[in-house]
DOPA-540177 format. One record per residue (C-alpha): residue in one letter; residue number from 0; x, y, z. Coordinates in steps of 0.05 Angstrom, whole numbers. Example, Ala and Ser with C-alpha at 12.3 -4.5 7.8 and 13.67 -1.06 7.14 Angstrom:
2
res n x y z
a 0 246 -90 156
s 1 273 -21 143
END
This chain:
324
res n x y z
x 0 2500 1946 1949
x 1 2565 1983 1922
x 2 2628 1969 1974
x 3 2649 2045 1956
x 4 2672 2083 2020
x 5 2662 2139 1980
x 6 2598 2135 1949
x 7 2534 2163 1985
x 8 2478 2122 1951
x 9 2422 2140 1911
x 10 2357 2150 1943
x 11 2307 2103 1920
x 12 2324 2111 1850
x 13 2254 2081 1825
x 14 2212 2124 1861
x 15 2201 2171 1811
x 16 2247 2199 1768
x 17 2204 2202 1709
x 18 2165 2247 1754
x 19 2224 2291 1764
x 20 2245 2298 1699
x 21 2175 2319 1673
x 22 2170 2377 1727
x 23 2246 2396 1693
x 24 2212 2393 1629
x 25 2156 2444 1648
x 26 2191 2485 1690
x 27 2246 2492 1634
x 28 2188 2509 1584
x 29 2135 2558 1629
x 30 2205 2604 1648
x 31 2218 2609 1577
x 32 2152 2645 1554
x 33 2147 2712 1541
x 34 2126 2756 1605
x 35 2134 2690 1655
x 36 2210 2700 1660
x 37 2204 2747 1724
x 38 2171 2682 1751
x 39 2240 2635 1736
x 40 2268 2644 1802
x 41 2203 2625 1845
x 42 2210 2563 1793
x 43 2265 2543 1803
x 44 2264 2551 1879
x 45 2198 2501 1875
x 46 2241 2458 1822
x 47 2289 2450 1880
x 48 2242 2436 1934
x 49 2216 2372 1895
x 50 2286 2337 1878
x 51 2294 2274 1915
x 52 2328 2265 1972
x 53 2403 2271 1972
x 54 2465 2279 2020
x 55 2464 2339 2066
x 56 2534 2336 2102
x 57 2592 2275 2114
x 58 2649 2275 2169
x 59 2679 2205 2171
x 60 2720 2218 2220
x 61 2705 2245 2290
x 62 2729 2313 2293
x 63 2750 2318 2372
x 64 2732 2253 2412
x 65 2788 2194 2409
x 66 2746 2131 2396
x 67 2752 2089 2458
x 68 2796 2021 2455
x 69 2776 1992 2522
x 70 2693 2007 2510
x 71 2657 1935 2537
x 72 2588 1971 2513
x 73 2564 2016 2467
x 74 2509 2073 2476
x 75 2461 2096 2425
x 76 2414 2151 2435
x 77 2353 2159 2385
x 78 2321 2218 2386
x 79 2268 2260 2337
x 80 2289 2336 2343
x 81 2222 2364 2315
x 82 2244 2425 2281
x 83 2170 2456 2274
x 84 2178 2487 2208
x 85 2163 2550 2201
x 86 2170 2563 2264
x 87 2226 2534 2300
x 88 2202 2550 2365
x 89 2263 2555 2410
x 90 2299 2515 2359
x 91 2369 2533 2374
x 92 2366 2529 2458
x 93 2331 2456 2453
x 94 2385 2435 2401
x 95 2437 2451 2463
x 96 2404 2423 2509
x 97 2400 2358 2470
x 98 2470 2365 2462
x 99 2473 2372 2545
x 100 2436 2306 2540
x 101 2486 2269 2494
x 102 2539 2295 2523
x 103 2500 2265 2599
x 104 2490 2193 2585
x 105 2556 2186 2548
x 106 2531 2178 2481
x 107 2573 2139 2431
x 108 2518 2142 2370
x 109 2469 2181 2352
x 110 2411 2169 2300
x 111 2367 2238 2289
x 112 2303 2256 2256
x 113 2281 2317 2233
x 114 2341 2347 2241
x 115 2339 2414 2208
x 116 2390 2462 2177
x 117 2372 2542 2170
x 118 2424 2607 2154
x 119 2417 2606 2220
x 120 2439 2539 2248
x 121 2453 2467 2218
x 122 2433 2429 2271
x 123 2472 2366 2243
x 124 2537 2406 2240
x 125 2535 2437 2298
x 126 2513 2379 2341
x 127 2582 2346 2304
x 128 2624 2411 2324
x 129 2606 2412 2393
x 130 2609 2336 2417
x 131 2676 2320 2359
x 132 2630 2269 2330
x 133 2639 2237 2260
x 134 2575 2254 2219
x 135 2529 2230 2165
x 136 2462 2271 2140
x 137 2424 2277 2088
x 138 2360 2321 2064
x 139 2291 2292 2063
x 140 2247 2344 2050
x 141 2263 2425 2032
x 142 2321 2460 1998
x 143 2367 2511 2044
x 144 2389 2550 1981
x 145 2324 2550 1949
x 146 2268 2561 2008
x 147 2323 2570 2077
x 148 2308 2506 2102
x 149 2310 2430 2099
x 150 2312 2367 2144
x 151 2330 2297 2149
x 152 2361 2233 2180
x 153 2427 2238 2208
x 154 2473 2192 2242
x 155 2529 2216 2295
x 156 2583 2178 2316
x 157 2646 2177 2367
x 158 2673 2123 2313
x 159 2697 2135 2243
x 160 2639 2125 2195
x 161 2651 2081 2123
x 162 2598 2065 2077
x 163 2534 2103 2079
x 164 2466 2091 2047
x 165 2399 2127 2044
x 166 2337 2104 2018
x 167 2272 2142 2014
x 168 2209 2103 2039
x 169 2152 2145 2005
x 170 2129 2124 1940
x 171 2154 2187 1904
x 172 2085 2210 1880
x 173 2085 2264 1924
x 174 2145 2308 1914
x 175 2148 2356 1972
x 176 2132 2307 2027
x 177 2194 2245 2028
x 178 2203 2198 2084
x 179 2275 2173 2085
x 180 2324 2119 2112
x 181 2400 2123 2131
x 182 2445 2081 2152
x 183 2519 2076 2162
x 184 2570 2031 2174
x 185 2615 2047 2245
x 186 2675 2028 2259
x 187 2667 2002 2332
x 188 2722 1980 2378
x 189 2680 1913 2370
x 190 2677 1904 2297
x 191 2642 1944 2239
x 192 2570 1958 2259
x 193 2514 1985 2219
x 194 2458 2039 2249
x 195 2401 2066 2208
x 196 2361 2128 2230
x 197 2293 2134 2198
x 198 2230 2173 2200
x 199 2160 2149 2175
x 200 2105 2173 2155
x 201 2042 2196 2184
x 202 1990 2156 2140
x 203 1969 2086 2164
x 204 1967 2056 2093
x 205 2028 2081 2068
x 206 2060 2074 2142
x 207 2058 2006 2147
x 208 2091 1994 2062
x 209 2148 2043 2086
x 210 2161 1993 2146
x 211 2169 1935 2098
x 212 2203 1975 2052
x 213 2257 1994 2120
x 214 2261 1922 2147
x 215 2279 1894 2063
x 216 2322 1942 2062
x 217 2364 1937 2127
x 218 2368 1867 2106
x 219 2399 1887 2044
x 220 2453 1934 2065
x 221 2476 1888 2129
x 222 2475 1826 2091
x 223 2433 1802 2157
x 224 2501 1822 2206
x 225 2483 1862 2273
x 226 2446 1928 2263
x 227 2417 1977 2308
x 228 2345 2014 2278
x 229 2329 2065 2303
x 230 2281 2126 2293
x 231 2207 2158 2295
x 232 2165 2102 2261
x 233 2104 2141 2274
x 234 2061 2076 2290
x 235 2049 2053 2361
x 236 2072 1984 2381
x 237 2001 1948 2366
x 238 2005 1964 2299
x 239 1999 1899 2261
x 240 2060 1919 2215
x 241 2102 1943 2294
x 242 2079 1878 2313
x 243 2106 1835 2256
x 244 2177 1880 2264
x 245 2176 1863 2340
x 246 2180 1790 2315
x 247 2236 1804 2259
x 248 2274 1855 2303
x 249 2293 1857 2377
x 250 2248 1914 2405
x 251 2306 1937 2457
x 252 2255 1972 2502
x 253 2203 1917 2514
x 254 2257 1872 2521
x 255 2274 1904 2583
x 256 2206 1933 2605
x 257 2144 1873 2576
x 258 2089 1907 2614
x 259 2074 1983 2627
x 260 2069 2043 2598
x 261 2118 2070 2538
x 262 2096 2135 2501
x 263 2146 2176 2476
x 264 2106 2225 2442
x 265 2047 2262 2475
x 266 2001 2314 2436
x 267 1922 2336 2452
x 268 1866 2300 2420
x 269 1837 2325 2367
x 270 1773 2366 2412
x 271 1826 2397 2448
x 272 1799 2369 2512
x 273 1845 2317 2528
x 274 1929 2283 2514
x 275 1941 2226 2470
x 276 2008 2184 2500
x 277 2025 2140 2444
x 278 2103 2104 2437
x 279 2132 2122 2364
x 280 2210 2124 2375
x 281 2239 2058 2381
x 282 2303 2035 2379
x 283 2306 1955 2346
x 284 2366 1909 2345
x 285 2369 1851 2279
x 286 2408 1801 2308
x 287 2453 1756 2277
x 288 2443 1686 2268
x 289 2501 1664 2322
x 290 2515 1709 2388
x 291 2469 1761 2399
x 292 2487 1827 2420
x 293 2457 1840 2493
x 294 2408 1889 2516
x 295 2434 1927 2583
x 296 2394 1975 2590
x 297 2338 2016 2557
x 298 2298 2086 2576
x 299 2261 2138 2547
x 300 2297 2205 2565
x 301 2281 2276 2560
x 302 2345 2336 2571
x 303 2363 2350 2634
x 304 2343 2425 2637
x 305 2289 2432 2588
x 306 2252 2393 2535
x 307 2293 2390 2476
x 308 2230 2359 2426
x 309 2158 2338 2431
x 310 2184 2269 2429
x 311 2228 2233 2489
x 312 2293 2204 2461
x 313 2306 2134 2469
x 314 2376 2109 2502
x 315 2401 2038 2494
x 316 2460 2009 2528
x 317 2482 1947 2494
x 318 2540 1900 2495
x 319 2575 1848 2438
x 320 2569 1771 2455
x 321 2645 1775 2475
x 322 2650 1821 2529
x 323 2570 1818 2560
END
């Protein structure tokens, strides 16, 4: 991986750009005919919804917050915001109250999914504005300028953020649906850190390559130091590809709580007559080889004064070898 502060990585660069530049190619051609020139700017605005995924917005520094210099643990807060494109029910009140929630359990990081941006309200920026945290974002899937809307990863920080990396998960034959990985490297009172935020897909088959794909990668980037994984994985726990990451990662919730239930995502069955309860957010921890980070506390969390998604956010409490 580059060692550029400055660079915000490609995105999967072999997942399809001959793909891309064929759509270009027609696109460039079909506006170009006589009497299909009225139809260049629809064109273009589907061109844009099928580019690959690429930075959204970057803060490295915290915009409000001093970073603390006397922290003895660090809390992370995962959470999917569900932006329910088109229609954004209530999108702007639940983005404040997860804000309210942040702001509640003293959040020091925060790794988002689906976290949309509209004319209306980027919720990346704005969740950045109002808690002073540094930020990293990019899009995964939609174009603001082209169709007023897109969403994506992003990572939030009370610490000053250095090298950042996406990488998209899908295998880039489909071009208006990407699942995408980002991580970033924190500057923590207790050393650099890395955190990844990412967001899977719904498909079992495809599911479980996007996992392998995440865990390879995380590898990569960290060089096997200390990172914290978090996001919507869209697979419950007995998955057989959830099961072989609960052996490479620490699962930070079971850890805590073996037994019992965990969902953190509830929807109706498919007849309508009954709820499904199923656990998709996780939060993981790959250790390093020598002293372990430490596990204080784990919970799944919903805002204090309203539910800010249809999925709970996850909130981990952890602590370096040196001061748990």
């Amino acid at each position: 991986m580059s060692s550029s502060a400055d660079r915000l990585l490609a995105a999967h660069p072999q997942a399809g750009p001959a793909w891309y530049r064929a759509v270009a190619r027609v696109v460039g051609t079909v506006t170009t005919l006589p009497g299909l020139r009225r139809g260049r700017p629809l064109a273009r605005r589907a061109y844009a919804v099928t580019r690959a995924a690429g930075p959204a917005g970057l803060q490295r520094q915290p915009l409000a917050v001093a970073p603390r210099t006397t922290a003895t643990e660090l809390t992370v807060l995962c959470a999917n915001l569900w932006h329910d494109w088109p229609r954004h029910q209530r999108w702007p009140d639940r983005v404040a109250s997860f804000a309210r929630l942040a702001a509640s359990v003293d959040a020091d990081v925060l790794l988002l999914q689906e976290v949309a941006r509209t004319p209306a309200l980027a919720a990346d920026r704005w969740l950045a504005e109002r808690l002073g945290f540094a930020l990293a974002s990019t899009r995964a899937n939609g174009d603001l300028d082209a169709i007023g809307f897109e969403e994506g990863p992003a990572i939030l920080s009370r610490f000053p953020i250095g090298d950042v990396y996406v990488r998209q998960l899908t295998h880039g034959h489909n071009p208006l649906v990407r699942r995408v990985a980002l991580a970033a490297r924190l500057d923590t009172p207790f050393g650099p850190l890395h955190v990844v935020s990412a967001h899977l897909g719904l498909a079992q088959r495809h599911n479980a390559d996007q996992i392998r794909r995440l865990r390879a990668w995380v590898t990569d980037v960290s060089g096997g130091a200390a990172v914290v994984v978090g996001g919507d994985f869209n697979a419950t726990e007995h998955c057989a590809e959830m099961v072989a990451t609960r052996r490479t990662w620490t699962d930070t919730y079971r850890q805590l709580h073996p037994h019992g239930e965990a969902a953190t995502h509830t929807r109706r069955t498919r007849d309508r007559r009954g709820w499904l309860h199923r656990r998709l957010d996780y939060v993981f921890l790959q250790q390093p080889e020598r002293a372990p980070w430490v596990v204080l506390e784990c919970a799944h969390v919903d805002a204090p004064d309203g539910p800010h998604s249809d999925h709970r956010a996850v909130l981990v409490r952890i602590a370096p070898p040196a001061t748990a």
